[in-house]
C-alpha positions as CSV (number, residue, x, y, z in Angstrom):
1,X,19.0,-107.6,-10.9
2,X,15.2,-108.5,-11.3
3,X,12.5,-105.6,-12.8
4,X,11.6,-105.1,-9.0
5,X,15.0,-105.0,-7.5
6,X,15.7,-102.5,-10.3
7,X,12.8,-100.2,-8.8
8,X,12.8,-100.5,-5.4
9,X,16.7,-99.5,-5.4
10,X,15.5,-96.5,-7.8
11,X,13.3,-95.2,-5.1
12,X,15.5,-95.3,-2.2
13,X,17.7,-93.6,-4.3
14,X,15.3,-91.0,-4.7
15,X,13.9,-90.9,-1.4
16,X,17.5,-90.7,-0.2
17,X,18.4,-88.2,-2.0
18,X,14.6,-85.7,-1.0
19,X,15.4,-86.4,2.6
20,X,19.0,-84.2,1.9
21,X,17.4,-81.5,-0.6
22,X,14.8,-81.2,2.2
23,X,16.9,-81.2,5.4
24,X,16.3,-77.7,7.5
25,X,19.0,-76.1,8.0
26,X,19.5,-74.3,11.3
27,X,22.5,-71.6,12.9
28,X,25.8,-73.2,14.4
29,X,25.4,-72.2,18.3
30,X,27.9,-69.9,19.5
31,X,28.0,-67.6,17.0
32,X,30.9,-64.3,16.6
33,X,27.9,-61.7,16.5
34,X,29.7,-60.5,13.1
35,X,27.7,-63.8,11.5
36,X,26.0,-66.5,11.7
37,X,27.6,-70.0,10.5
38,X,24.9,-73.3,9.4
39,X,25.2,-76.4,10.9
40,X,24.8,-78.1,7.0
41,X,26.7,-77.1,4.0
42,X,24.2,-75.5,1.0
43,X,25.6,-77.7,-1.5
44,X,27.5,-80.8,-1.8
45,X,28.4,-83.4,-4.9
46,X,25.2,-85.8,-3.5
47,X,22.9,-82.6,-4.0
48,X,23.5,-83.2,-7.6
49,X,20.3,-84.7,-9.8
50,X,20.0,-88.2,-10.5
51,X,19.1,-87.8,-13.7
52,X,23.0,-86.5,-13.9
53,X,24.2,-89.4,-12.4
54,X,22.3,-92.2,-13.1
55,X,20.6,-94.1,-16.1
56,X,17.5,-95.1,-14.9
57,X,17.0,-97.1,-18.0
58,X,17.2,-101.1,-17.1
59,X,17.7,-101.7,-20.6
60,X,21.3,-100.0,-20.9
61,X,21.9,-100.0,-17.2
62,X,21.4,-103.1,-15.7
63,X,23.2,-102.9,-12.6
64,X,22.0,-99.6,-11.8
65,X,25.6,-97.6,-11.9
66,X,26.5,-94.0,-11.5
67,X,27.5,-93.4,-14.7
68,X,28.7,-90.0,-13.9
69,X,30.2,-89.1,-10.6
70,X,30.3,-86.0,-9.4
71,X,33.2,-85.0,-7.2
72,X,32.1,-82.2,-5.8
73,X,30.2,-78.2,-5.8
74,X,31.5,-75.1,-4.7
75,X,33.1,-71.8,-5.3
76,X,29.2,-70.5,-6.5
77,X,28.5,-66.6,-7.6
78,X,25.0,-65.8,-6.1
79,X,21.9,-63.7,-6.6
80,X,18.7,-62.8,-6.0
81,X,16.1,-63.5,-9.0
82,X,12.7,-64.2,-9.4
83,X,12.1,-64.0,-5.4
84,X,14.6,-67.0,-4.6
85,X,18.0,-67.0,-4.1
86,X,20.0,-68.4,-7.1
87,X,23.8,-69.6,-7.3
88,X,25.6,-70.8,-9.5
89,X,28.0,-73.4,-8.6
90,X,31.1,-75.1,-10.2
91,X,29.9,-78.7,-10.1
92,X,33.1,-81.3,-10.5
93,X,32.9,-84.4,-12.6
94,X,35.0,-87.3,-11.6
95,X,37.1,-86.9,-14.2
96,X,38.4,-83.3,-13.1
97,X,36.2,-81.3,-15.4
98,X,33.9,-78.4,-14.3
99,X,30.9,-77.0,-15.7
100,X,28.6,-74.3,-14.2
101,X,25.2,-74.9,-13.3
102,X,22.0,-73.1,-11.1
103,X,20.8,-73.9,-7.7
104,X,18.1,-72.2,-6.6
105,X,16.4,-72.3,-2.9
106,X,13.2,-70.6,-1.0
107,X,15.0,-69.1,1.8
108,X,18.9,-69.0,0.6
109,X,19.6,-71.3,3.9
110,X,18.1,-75.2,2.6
111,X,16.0,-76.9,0.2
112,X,19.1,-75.6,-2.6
113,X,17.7,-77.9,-5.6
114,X,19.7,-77.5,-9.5
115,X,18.2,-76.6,-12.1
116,X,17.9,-79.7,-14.4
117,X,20.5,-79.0,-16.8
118,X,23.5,-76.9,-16.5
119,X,24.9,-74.2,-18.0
120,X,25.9,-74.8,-21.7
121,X,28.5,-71.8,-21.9
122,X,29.3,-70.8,-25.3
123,X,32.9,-70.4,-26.7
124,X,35.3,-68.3,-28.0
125,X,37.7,-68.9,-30.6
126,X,39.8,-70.6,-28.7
127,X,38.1,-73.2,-26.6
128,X,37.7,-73.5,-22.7
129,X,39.9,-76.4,-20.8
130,X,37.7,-75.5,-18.0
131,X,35.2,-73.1,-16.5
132,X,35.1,-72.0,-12.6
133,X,34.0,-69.7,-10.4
134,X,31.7,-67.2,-11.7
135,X,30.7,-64.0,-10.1
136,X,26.9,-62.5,-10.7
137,X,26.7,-58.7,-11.0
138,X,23.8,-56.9,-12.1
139,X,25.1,-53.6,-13.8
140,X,24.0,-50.3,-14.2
141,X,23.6,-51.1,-18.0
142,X,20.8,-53.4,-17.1
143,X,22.2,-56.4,-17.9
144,X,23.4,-59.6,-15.6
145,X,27.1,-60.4,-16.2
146,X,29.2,-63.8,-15.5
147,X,32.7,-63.4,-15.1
148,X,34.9,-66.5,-14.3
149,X,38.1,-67.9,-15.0
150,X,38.8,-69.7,-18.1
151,X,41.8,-72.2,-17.8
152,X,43.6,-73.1,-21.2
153,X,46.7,-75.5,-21.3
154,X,49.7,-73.1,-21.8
155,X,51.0,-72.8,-25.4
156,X,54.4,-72.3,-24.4
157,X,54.8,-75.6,-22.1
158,X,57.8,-77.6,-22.6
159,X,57.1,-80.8,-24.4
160,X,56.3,-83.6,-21.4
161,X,54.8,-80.8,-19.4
162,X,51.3,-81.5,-18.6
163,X,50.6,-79.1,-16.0
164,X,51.1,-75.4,-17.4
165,X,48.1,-73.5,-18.1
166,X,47.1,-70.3,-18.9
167,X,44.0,-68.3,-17.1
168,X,42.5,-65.5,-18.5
169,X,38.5,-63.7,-17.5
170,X,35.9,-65.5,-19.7
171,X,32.7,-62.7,-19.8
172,X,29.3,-63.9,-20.7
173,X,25.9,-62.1,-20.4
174,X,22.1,-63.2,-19.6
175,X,18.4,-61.9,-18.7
176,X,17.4,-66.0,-17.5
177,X,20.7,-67.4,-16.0
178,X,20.2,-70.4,-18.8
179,X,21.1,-69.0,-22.3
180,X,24.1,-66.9,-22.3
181,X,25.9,-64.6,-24.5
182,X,29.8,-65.4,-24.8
183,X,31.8,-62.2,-24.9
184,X,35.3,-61.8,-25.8
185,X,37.7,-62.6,-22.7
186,X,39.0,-59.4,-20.6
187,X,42.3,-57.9,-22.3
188,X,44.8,-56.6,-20.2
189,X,49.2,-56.3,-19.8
190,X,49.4,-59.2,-17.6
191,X,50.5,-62.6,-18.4
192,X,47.5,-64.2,-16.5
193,X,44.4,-63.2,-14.9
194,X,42.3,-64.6,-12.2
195,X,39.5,-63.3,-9.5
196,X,38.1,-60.8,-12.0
197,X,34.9,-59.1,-10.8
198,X,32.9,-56.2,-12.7
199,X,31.8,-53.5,-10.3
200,X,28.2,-52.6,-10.9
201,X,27.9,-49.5,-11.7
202,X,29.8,-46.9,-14.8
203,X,32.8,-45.1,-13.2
204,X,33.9,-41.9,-15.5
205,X,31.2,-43.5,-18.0
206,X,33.4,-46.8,-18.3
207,X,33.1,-50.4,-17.2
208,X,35.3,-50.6,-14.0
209,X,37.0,-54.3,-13.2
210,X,38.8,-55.5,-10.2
211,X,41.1,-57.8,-11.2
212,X,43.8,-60.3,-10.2
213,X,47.4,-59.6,-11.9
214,X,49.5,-62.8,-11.8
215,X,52.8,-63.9,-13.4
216,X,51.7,-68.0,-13.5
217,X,49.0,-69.7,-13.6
218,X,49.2,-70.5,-9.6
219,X,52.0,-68.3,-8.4
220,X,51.3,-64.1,-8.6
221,X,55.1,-63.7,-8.8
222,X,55.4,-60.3,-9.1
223,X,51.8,-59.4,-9.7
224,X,49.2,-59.8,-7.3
225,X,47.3,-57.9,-5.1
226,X,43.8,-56.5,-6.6
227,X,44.0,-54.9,-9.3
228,X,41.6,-52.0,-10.7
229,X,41.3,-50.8,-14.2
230,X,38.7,-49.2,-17.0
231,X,37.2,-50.8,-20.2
232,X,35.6,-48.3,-22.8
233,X,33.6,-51.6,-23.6
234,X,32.1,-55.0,-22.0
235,X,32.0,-55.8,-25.7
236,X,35.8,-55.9,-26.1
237,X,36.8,-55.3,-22.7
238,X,40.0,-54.1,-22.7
239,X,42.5,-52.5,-19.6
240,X,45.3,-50.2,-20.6
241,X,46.2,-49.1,-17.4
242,X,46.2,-51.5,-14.4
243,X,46.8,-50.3,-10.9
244,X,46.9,-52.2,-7.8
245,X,44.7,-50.9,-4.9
246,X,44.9,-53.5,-2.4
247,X,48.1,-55.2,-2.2
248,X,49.5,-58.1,-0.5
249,X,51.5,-57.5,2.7
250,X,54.3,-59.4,4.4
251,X,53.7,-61.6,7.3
252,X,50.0,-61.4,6.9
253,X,46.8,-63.3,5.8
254,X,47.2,-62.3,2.1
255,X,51.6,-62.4,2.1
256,X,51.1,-64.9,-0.7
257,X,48.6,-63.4,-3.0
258,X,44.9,-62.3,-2.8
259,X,42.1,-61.5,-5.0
260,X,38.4,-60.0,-4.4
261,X,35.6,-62.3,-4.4
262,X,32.0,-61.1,-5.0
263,X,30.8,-57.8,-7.0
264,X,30.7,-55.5,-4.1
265,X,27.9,-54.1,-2.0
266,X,27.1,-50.4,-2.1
267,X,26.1,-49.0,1.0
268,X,25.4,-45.5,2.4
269,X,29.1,-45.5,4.0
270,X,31.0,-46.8,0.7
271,X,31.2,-49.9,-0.9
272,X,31.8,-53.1,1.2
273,X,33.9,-55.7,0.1
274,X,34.7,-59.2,0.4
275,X,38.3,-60.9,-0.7
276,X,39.9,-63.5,0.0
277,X,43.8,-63.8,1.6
278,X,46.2,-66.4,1.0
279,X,49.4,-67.4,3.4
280,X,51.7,-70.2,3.5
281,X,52.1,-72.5,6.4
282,X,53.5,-75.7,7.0
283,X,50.9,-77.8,6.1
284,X,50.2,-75.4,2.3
285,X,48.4,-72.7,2.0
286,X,46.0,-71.3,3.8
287,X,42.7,-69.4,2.0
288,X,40.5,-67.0,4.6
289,X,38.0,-64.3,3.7
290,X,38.6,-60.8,4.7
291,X,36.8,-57.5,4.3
292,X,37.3,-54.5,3.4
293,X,35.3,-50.9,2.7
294,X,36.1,-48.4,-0.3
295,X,35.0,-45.3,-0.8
296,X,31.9,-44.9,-2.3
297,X,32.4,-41.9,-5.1
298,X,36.0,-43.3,-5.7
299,X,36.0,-47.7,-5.5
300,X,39.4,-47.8,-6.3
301,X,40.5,-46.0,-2.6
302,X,40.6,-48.6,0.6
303,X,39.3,-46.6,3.2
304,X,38.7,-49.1,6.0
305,X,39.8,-52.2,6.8
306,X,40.2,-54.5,9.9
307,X,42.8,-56.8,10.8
308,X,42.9,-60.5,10.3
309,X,40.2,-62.8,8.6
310,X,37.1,-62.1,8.5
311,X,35.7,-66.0,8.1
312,X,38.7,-69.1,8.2
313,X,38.5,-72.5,7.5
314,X,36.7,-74.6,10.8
315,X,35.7,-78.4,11.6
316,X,35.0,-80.2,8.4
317,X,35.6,-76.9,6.0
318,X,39.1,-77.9,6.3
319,X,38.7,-81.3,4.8
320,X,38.4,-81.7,1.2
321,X,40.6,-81.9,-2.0
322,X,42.5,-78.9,-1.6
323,X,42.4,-78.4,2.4
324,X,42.2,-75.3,4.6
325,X,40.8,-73.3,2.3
326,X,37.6,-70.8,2.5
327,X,36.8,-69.2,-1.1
328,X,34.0,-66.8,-1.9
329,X,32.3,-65.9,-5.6
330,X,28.6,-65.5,-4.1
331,X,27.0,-63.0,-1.7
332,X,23.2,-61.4,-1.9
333,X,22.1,-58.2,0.2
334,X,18.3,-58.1,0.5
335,X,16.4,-54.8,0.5
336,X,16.1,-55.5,4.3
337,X,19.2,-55.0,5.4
338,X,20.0,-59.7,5.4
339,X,23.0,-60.7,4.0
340,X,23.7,-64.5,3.1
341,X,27.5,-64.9,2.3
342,X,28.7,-68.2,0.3
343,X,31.6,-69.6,0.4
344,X,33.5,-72.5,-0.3
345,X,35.4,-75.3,1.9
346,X,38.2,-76.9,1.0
347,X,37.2,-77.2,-3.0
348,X,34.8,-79.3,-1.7
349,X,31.5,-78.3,-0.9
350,X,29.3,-74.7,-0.1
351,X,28.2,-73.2,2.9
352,X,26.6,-70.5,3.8
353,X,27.2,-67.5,6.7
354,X,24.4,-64.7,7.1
355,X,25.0,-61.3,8.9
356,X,23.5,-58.1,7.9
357,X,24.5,-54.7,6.3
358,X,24.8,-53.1,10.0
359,X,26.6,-55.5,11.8
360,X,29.4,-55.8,9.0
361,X,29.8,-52.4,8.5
362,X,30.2,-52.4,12.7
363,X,32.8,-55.1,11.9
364,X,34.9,-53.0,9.2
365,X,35.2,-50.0,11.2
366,X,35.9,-51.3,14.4
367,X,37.0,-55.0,13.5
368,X,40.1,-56.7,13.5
369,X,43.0,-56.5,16.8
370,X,44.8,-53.0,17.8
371,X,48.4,-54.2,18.3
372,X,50.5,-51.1,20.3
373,X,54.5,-51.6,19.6
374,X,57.5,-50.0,21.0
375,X,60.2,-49.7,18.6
376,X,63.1,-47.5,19.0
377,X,64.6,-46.0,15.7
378,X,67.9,-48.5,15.5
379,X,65.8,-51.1,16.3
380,X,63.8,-50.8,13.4
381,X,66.0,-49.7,10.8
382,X,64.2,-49.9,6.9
383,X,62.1,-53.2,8.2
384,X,58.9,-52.6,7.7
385,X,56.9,-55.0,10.6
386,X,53.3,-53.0,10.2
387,X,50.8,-53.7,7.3
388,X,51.4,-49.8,6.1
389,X,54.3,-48.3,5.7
390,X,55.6,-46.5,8.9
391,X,58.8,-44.2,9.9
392,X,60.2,-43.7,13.5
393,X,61.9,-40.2,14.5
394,X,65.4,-40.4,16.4
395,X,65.1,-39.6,19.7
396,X,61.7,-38.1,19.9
397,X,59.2,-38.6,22.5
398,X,56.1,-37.3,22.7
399,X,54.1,-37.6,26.7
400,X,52.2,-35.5,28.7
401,X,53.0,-36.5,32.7
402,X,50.2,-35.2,34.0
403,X,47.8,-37.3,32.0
404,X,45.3,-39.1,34.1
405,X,46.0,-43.1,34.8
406,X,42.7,-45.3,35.1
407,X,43.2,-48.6,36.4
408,X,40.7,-50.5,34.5
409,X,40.9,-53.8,36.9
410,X,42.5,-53.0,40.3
411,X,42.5,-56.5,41.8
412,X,44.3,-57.9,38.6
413,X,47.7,-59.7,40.3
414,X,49.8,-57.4,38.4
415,X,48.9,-54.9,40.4
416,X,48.6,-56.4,44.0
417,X,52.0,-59.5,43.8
418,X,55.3,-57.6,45.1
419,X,58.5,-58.1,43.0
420,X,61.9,-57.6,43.6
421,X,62.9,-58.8,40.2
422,X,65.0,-55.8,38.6
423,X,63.2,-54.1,35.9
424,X,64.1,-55.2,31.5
425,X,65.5,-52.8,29.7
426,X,63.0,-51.8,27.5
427,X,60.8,-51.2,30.3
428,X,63.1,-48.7,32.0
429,X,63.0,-46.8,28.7
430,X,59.4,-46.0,29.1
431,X,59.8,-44.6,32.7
């Protein structure tokens, strides 16, 4: 390759690479009116700097190679700083390694541009494997914490076994998002720990964590559910007493395990909450986003929530290296009520979703489907078929005859087709 081949594939590279930094991003049509979805994801392995990448040098790169690849950027904790909106993303080399690094943008919709290094995250005693998925919370101590999951290859694996790892809630602190302060990892009774997120504010003068009980490293086993506990210290953060407060229920979007995903949002009506549910299906798991609203003097008590997912997998968010999966870390709420909500496709790639305080508070009180069942006592036995636990008393009906009937839509063919067809069973039952 000559001196002027050399440049001029340099600057296409370069102007390649502006035209995607600088693409406008605008709202998917059709939208749920619970958010809006983008038409572009926020973040994607080619957002990644050249300078990362490449060595521009003809010297020691003649050819003009990616000397690092980049696989892909997702799974980012977010926040407002400086008047930009800031995440911070788990970028993936091509050799399976993450590392952390900031992305800022204008607007929190396009123009997303890292920082020019990442994040060089300190270490304890014992080193990191790997590093993923931090969530951003500003506390009430006035400091900005990271917590994310730090994967170690399991001590106890059988010789041959490559696979086993250990995860466990890596803490670090900042004022400027690029040097951090490497605090001991969160200490609690269970074997492994992922999804840990700090709530922002002192709850009985202590740091309050949600947190993610699990028996394996990828199963929850017997664990599972989120988890809620109290630290004395962020210092030495340590859990005594772990109690679960939002548990995973059979036959549902979280029947295989679930864990919380940003710090949540305190509003006037409690605090609002994002997760995420995992199911099995034929094709592997599914991941989805739910919601869900605690009370605001006492976190650790659910008091709303609406059925089903809140954002799934669609189009090209179900493609990527782990498919049909949605996974959040990052939300901001701005002082004017705007929400932007980022989440992850497919261990892929970012996206973002924006709604407001309002309309998703409409959502958690009035979301989700209202499924009416008839169930007779022997029917039902000890099965429990509802998300909450429920009893049915033999033989007891409760109706009032003289109640008014409204016929909501009188031409509807059920009421206007004649049928001689005898009536089921269960249908007598109710007349």
């Amino acid at each position: 390759m000559t001196q002027a081949e050399f440049k001029k594939k340099t600057q296409a590279l370069f102007k390649q690479h502006e035209e995607l930094l600088s693409r406008r991003n605008s709202k998917a049509p059709n939208g749920n009116g619970i958010y809006d979805r983008y038409t572009y994801p926020v973040l994607t392995a080619e957002h990644a700097p050249l300078i990362w990448r490449y060595d521009f040098d003809q010297k020691t790169n003649p050819y003009l190679q990616e000397r690092m690849g980049i696989n892909a950027a997702f799974n980012a904790g977010a926040i407002e700083h400086n008047g930009k909106i800031l995440v911070l993303a788990r970028v993936e080399s091509v050799d399976r390694k993450s590392f952390l690094a900031v992305a800022e943008s204008p607007n929190g919709i396009d123009n997303f541009r890292f920082w020019d290094y990442p994040i060089l995250m300190p270490e304890t005693d014992v080193p990191d494997t790997n590093v993923y998925d931090m969530r951003l919370v500003r506390h009430e101590d006035g400091c900005l914490y990271g917590l994310f999951c730090t994967e170690r290859k399991d001590p106890n694996a059988a010789p041959g076994d490559l696979s086993s790892a250990v995860a466990q809630c890596g803490i670090a602190r900042t004022t400027d998002l690029q040097n951090w302060e490497r605090l001991p990892d969160l200490k609690t009774r269970s074997p492994q720990q992922r999804n840990v997120v700090l709530h922002p504010e002192f709850v009985a003068g202590k740091y309050a964590f949600y947190t993610r009980p699990q028996d394996d490293f990828i199963q929850a086993g017997t664990g599972g559910g989120i988890g809620w506990g109290l630290s004395n210290s962020i210092e030495n953060a340590a859990i005594d007493e772990e109690r679960i407060i939002e548990e995973r229920a059979y036959h549902t979007i979280k029947e295989v395990k679930n864990g919380l995903g940003p710090a949540p949002i305190k509003t006037a009506r409690g605090w609002l909450q994002l997760a995420h549910g995992v199911r099995n299906t034929a094709a592997g798991l599914r991941y989805v986003l739910y919601l869900f609203l605690s009370d605001l003097h006492e976190p650790w008590h659910v008091t709303h929530q609406p059925g089903g997912y809140f954002i799934a997998p669609e189009g090209e968010e179900r493609v990527g290296d782990v498919s049909n999966v949605v996974f959040s870390s990052g939300w901001v709420a701005r002082t004017n009520g705007e929400v932007f909500i980022y989440y992850g496709s497919s261990d892929t790639r970012m996206h973002v979703a924006t709604s407001d305080i309002k309309r998703l508070l409409d959502y958690v009180y009035n979301g989700g489907n209202l499924i009416v069942q008839y169930n007779r006592s022997e029917d039902v036995g000890n099965i429990q078929y509802g998300p909450y636990p429920f009893t049915i008393n033999n033989n007891d009906r409760i109706t009032k005859e003289e109640a008014p009937v409204k016929v909501l839509q009188p031409s509807n063919s059920l009421f206007n087709v004649s049928s001689n067809r005898a009536l089921p069973a269960w249908l007598n039952d109710l007349i």
